[in-house]
GUZADO-388875 format. One line per 8 residues: number of its first residue (from 1); their letters; for each residue x, y, z of C-alpha. Coordinates in nm, 4 decimals. Layout:
NUM	A	X Y Z  ... .
END
This chain:
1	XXXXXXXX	14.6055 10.5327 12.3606  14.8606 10.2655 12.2788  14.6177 10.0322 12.2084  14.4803 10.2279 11.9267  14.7997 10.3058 11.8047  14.9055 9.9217 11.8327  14.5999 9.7763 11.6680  14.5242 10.0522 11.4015 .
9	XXXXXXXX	14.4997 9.7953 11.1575  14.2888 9.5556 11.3456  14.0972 9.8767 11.3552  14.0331 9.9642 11.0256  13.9766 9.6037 10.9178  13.6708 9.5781 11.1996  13.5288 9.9219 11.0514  13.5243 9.8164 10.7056 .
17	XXXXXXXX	13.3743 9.5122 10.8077  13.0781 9.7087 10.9655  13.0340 9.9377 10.6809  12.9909 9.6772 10.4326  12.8054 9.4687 10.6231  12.4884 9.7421 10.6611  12.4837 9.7080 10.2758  12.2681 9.4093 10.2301 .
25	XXXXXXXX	12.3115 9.1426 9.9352  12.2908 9.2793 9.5897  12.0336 9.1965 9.4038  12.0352 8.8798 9.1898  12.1262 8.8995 8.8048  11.9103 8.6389 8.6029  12.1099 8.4076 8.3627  12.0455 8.4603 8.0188 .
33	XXXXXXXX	11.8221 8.1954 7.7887  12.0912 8.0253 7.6114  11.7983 7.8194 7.3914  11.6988 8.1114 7.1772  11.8920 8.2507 6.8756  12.0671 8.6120 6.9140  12.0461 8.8632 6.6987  12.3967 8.9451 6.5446 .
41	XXXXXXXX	12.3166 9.2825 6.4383  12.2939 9.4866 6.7308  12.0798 9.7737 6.5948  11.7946 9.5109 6.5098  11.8351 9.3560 6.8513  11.7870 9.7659 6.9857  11.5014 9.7710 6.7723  11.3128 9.4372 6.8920 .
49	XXXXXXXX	11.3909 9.5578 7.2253  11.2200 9.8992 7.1929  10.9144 9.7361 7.0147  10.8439 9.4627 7.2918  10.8652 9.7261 7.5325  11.2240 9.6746 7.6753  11.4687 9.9183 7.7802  11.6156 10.0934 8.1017 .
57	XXXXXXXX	11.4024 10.2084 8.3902  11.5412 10.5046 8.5851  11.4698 10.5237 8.9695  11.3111 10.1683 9.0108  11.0008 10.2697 8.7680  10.7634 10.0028 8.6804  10.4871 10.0456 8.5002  10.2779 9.7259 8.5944 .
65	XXXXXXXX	10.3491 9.8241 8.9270  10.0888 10.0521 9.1444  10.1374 10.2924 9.4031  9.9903 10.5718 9.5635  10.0747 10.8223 9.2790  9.8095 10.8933 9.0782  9.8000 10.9941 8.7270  9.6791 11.3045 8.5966 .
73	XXXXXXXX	9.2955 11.3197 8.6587  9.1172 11.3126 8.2896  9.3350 10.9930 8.1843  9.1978 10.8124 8.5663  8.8951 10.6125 8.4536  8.7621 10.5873 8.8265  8.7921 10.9427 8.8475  8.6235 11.0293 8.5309 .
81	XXXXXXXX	8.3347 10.7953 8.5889  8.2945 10.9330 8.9479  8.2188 11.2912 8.8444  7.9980 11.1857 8.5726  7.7820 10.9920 8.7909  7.7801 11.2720 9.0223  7.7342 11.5364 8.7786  7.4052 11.6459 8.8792 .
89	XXXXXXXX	7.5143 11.7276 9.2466  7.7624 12.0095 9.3641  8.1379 11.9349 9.4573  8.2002 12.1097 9.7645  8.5619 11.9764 9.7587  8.8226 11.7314 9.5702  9.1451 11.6654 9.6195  9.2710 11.4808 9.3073 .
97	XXXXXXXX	9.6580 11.4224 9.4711  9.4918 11.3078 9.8035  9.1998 11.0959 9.5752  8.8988 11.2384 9.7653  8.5475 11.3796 9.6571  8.2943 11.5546 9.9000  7.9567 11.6715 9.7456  7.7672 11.9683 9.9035 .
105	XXXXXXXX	7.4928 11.8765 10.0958  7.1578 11.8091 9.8103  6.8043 11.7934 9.8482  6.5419 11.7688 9.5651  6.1867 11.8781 9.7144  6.2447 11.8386 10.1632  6.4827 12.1149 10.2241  6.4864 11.9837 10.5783 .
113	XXXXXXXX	6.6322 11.6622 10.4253  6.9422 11.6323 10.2006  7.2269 11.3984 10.1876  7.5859 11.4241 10.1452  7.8053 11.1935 9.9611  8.1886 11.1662 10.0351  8.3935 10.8998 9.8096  8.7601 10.8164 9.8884 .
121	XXXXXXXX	9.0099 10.6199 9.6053  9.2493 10.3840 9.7577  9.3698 10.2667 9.4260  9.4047 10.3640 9.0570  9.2802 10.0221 8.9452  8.9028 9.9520 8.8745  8.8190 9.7170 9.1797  8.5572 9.7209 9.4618 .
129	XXXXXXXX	8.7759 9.7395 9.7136  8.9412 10.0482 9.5369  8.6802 10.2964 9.6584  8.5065 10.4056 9.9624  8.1871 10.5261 9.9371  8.0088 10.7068 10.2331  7.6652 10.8399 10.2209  7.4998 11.0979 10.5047 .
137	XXXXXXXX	7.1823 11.1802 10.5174  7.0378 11.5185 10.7264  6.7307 11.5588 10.8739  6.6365 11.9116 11.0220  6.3289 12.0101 11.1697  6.2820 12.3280 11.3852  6.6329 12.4649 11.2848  6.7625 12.1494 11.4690 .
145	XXXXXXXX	6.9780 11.9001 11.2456  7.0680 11.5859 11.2632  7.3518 11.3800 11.0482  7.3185 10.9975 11.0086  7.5326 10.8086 10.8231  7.3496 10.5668 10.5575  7.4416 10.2224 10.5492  7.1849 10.0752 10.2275 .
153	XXXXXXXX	7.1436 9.9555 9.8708  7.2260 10.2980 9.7753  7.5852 10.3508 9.8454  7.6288 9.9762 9.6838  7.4248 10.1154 9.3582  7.6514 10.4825 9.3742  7.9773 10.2298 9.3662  7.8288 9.9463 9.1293 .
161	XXXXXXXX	7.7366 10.2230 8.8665  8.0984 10.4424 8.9110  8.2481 10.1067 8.8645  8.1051 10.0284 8.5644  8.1403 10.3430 8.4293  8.4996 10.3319 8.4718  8.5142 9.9827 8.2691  8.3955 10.1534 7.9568 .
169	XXXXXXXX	8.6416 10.4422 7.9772  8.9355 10.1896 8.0289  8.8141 10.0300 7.7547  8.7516 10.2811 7.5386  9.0998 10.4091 7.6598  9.2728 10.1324 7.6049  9.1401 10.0893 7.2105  9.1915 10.4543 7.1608 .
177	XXXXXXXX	9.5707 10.4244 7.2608  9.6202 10.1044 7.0375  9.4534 10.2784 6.7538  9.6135 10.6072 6.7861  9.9629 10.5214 6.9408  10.2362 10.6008 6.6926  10.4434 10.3078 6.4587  10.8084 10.2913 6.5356 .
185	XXXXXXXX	10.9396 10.3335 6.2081  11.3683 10.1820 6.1918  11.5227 10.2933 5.8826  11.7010 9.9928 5.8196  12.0927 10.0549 5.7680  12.1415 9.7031 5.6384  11.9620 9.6984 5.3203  12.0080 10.0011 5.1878 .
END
């Protein structure tokens, strides 16, 4: 008990220490470019800022950035050009949040054959490697079924064409957003 009572400040020094020392580095503050002329007139340096896209981001946002949230599902190209490729067959489940489609099981003439197609997004971004594609195919004879999965050309035309698809609507999205996005209009307090 003495101790403590001796070496209370020893104490407090040592748990300070440990507290701050769990904290990490803070994050490194870039040096401004020196080279380039400022803009005296703050309101026309707010005003540059807000048209080249500048400004605060609130909880670490970044827009260039991806992650596993995904927008909401008409404005997702991948999304959009996945259901229109598979328009013609029935959805037996989708989970937008989750990124998952499952088609019911379809058959054109062979009701004892039919095939199932089940299509997983790992990304937002139009890539190959952004989408799973998995094909089954069911054979049934005498009331007895059997489920294969289906490895072929197929499942490589399924992802070629929703991939393509996709292309043009980020395309087309991205001209329709230039076109339609609105001017920033600055009344300007200095010449008037």
């Amino acid at each position: 008990m003495t101790f403590f009572i001796k070496n209370k400040f020893l104490l407090i020094l040592l748990s300070i220490f440990v507290l701050l020392g769990g904290c990490g580095t803070l994050p490194k503050i870039p040096k401004p470019d020196w080279s380039k002329p400022i803009e005296p007139n703050a309101q026309k340096r707010a005003q540059q800022n807000v048209i080249d896209g500048k400004g605060i981001k609130f909880l670490g946002s970044d827009k260039n950035k991806s992650s596993g949230n995904f927008s909401f599902a008409s404005s997702n190209p991948m999304w959009r050009a996945t259901l229109d490729i598979l328009d013609f067959m029935s959805i037996a489940n989708s989970d937008y949040s989750g990124g998952l489609i499952i088609t019911d099981w379809y058959s054109e003439a062979d009701p004892d054959e039919a095939i199932k197609i089940n299509i997983r997004f790992l990304s937002n971004d139009i890539r190959a490697d952004g989408i799973n594609i998995k094909l089954y195919k069911r054979n049934c004879k005498n009331s007895v079924c059997l489920t294969n999965e289906i490895n072929d050309k197929l499942v490589l035309e399924i992802k070629d064409k929703i991939l393509k698809k996709a292309a043009i609507y980020k395309e087309l999205s991205d001209k329709d957003y230039i076109k339609n996005r609105p001017k920033k209009v600055f009344p300007d307090k200095d010449s008037g």
